[in-house]
N, C-alpha and C positions, 0 to 999 in steps of 0.2 A: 459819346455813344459808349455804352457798355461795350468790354471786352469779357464776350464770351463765345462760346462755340456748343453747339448742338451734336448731339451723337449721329452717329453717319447714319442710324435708321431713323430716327427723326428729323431730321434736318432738311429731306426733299420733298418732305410731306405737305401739303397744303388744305390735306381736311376731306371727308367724304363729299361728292355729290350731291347726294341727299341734304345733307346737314346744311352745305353751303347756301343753297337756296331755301332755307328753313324760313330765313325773316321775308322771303316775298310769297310764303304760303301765308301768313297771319292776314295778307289780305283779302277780303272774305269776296272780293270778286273772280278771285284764281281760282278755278277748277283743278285742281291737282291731281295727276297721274304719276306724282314722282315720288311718292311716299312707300312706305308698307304696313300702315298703321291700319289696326281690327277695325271694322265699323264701331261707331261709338252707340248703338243699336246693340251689340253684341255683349257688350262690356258689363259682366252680372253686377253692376252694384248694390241690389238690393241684399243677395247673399252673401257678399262677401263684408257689406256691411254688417249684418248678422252674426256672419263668424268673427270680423273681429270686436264685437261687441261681446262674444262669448269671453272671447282671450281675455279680455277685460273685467267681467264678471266673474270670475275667480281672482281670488288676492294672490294664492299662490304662482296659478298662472302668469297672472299680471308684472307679478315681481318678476319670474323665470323672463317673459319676455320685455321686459327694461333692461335686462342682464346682460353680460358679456354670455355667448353662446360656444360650444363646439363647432373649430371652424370645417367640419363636416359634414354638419348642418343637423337636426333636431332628428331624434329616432323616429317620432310619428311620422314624418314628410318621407324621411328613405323608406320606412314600410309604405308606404302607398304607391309611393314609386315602383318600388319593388313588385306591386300586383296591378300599374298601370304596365309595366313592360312585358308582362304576360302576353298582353295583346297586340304586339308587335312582335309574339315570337321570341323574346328573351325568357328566355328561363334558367340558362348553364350556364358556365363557364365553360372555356373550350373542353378542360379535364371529366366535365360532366356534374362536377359540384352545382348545387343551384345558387343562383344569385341570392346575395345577402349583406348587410349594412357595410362593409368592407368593401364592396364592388361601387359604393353610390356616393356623389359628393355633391353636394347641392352648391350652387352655383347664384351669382350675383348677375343672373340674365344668361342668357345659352353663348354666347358671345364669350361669355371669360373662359369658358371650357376651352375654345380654339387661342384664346390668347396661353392658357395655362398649358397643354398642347404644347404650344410653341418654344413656352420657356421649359418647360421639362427639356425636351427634343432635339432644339435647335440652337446651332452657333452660328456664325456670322457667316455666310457663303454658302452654307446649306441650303440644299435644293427641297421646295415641297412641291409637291403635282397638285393639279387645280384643273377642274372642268373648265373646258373652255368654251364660254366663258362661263366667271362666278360669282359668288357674293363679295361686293368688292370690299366690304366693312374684312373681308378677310384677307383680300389685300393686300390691305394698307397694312393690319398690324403684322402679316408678311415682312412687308417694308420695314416696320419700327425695331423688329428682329434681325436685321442689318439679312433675313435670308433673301433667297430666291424665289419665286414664286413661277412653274413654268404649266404651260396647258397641255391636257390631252385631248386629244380629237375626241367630240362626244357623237352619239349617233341617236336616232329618236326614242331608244330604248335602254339608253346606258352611254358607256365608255365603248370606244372604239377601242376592244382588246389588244387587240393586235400592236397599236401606238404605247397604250398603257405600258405593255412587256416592252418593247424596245423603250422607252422612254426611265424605265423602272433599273433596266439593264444599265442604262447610260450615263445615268446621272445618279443615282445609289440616292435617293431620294429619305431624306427623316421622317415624311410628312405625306400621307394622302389625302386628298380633303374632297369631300363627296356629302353633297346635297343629295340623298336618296329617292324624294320625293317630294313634285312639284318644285323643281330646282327654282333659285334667286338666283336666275333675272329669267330662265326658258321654260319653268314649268312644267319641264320633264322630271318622268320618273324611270328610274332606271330598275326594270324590269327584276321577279326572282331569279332569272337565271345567269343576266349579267351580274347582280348583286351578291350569289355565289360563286361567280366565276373569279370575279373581283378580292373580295375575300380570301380566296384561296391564292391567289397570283401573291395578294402581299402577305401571306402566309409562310408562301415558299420566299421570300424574297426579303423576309424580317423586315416588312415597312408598316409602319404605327400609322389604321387608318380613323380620321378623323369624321365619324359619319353624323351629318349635322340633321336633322329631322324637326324642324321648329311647325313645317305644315301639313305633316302627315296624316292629322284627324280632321281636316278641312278636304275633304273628298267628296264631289260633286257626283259624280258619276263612276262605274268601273267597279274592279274591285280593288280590295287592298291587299298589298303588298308585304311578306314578311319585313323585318329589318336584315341590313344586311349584319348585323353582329349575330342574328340569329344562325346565321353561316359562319359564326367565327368556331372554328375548333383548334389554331392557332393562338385564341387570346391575345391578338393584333388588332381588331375594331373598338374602337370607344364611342360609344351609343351618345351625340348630345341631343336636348330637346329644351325646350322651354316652355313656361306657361304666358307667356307674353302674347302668342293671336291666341290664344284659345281660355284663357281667363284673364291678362293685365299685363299688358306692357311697362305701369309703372311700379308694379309690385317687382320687377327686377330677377324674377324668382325663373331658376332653369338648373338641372342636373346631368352627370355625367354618368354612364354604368360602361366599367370595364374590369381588365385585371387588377387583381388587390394591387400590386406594386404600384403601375402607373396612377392611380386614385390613389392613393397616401402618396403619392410624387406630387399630383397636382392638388393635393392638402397643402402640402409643405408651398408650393408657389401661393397658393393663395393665403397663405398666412401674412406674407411678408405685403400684398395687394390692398384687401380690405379684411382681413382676419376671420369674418365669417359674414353669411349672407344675413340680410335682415331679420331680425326672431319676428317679430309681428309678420311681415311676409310670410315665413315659414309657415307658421303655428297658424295662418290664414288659411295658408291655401291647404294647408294639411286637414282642417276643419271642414272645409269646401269639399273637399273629396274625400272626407268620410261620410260624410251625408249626403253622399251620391249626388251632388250636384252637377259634375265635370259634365258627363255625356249628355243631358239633357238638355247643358245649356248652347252645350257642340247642336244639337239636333233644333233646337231651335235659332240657330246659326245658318246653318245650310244654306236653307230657303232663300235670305237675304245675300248672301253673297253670291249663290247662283243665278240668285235674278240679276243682278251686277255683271256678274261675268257674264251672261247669256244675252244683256242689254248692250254689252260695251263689243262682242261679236258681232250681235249687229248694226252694230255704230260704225265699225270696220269696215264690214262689208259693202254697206250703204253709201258711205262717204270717203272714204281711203285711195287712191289712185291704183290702178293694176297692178303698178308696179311693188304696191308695197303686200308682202308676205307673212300670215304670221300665224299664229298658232291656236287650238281651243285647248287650255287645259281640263284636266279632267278633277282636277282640286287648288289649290293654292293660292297666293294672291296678284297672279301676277299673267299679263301678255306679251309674249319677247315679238317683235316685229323687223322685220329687215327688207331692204330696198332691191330689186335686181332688175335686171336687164337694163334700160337708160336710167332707170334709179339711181345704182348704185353708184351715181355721183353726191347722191345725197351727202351729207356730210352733218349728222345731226347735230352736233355740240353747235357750230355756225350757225344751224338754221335755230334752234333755243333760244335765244333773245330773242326774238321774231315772232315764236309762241308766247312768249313772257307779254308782249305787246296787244297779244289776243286773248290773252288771261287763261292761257292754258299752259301748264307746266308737265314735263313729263323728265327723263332720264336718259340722256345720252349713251347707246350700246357699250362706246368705247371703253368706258370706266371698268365694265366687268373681264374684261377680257388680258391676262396676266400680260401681254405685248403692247396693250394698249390700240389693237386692231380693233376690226369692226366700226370705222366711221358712220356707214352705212345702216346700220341700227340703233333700235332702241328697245329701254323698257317700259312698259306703261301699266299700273297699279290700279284695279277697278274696285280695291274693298272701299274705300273711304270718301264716294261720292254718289248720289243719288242714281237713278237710271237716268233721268229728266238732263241731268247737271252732266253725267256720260253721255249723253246725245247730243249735249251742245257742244261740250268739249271735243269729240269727237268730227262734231262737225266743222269745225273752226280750224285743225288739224286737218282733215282733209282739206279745207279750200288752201290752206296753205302751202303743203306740201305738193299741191297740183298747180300752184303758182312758181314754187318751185321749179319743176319740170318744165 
């Protein structure tokens, strides 16, 4: 046997949830609820085929995108960025300057912003706050940073302020990490007023908050919410978002907007990672969204995943035991569910093979949750299956879980 040793942040890791069960989604009998992947209905290939056909049909072009790139990603992509974040309310910096290619760092998926985040930020023992529960892909690389990762009490409208400030107080925290809207894995949005409240707390209290927004133009219903960096006048929030649900998951492509320093900080991490994000990606989706593609192909999105969602509510209702609780979001991809009163013996990782047997797959609660609590819940994903294919899954899940009981 090899004599080697693993670094203390990787070393206890054994891989996402998600991922792990990857090779028993290729069976095409699994109904899968344990995903978060776009409907493949959504996914513009016709345009995006187009643009990068354009990239293409220029030589110059062409060449520039065979190239080694700026690893802060192509001036066309950060201006458009720059007048997508209009619409969430970005426009300053805390000083009042308006945002400009200096504030913007394009990204190898929305994902390495919280990994780059973490390496700017954090050493080994450092405490980050985390909704509890969260996105667990955040973690693990938590984990891989030998940091901490600890929860605040969420409430249906935000952060339980109150826990936030003592928790903020108590542990001098590097890192706040906040799903703004339609959280991973509860589909909560945490309101403009906690989102200003928020902002301000780690304003006064010097804490770098990490605000992730990957499903904020997937809104169903309601209305929308500024960002919470729009509330930064501190220059403490860094805005991530991605274009992975809302034009390509495999195009890898997602950006950061914050203070000039910390963007040339997480420049500098990403150099030594992957050097810069994909120029064909870039010069893709930069093409896509000057020819006003983005929002139309959002609007003709909607429809489909609201019927999903609004299909797989009453699949719940329908077939689900009393005991189990759960939620309508108002956008995003996701339904968090939880067991109480005799339920809450449930114990869903155990009950999982059991699903797996019924060709239904879904996401055990625990994984999101930084203590590894929440036996008793789960998450279950309605973008990426029919209404017909969510009726049956659904129904198969409940006779089970009522066999349970």
């Amino acid at each position: 046997m090899s004599n080697y040793t693993f670094s203390n942040g990787i070393a206890p890791m054994t891989g996402s949830a998600t991922r792990n069960i990857f090779s028993l989604l290729t069976r095409p009998e699994i109904i899968s609820f344990a995903g978060g992947n776009p409907a493949r209905d959504c996914l513009p290939t016709k345009e995006i085929g187009e643009c990068t056909a354009e990239v293409f049909a220029d030589d110059a072009t062409a060449k520039r995108c065979l190239q080694y790139g700026a690893t802060e990603g192509i001036p066309e992509l950060r201006e458009e960025i720059i007048r997508l974040a209009k619409d969430t309310g970005i426009v300053a910096n805390g000083d009042g300057s308006p945002i400009a290619h200096n504030n913007v760092q394009i990204l190898s998926g929305g994902s390495q912003g919280l990994d780059l985040l973490l390496k700017a930020f954090c050493n080994p023992g450092d405490v980050v706050l985390v909704e509890d529960p969260t996105f667990l892909g955040f973690l693990a690389t938590v984990q891989s940073y030998a940091a901490k990762a600890i929860g605040v009490k969420m409430e249906d409208d935000g952060f339980d302020l109150a826990d936030l400030e003592d928790k903020i107080k108590k542990h001098q925290p590097k890192l706040l990490y906040v799903i703004s809207a339609f959280s991973n894995p509860t589909g909560k949005t945490h309101s403009a007023a906690k989102r200003k409240a928020a902002a301000e707390l780690a304003g006064r209290y010097g804490v770098v908050v990490a605000e992730d927004d990957p499903y904020g133009k997937l809104r169903y219903s309601g209305t929308a919410v500024p960002a919470m960096k729009s509330f930064d006048t501190a220059d403490c929030v860094v805005y991530l978002s991605s274009f992975s649900k809302t034009i390509s998951p495999g195009m890898r492509c997602g950006f950061a907007i914050g203070q000039a320093d910390i963007i040339r900080k997480m420049a500098i991490g990403k150099q030594g990672t992957d050097l810069h994000t994909s120029n064909l990606s870039m010069m893709a989706i930069a093409k896509y969204l000057q020819k006003g593609y983005f929002y139309p192909n959002i609007e003709k999105s909607i429809p489909i995943y609201r019927q999903r969602k609004d299909a797989m509510v009453a699949a719940l209702q329908k077939y689900m035991p009393e005991e189990f609780q759960f939620n309508n979001p108002e956008g995003g991809l996701f339904i968090w569910g939880e067991f109480i009163g005799k339920g809450s013996k449930i114990n869903t990782a155990e009950v999982f093979p059991k699903a797996i047997e019924r060709n239904v797959a879904y996401i055990q609660g625990s994984v999101f949750y930084a203590d590894g609590s929440g036996p008793n819940t789960l998450r279950l994903n309605f973008s990426n299956e029919s209404p017909e294919r969510i009726d049956q899954g659904i129904k198969a899940l409940g006779e089970l879980f009522k066999e349970e009981l």
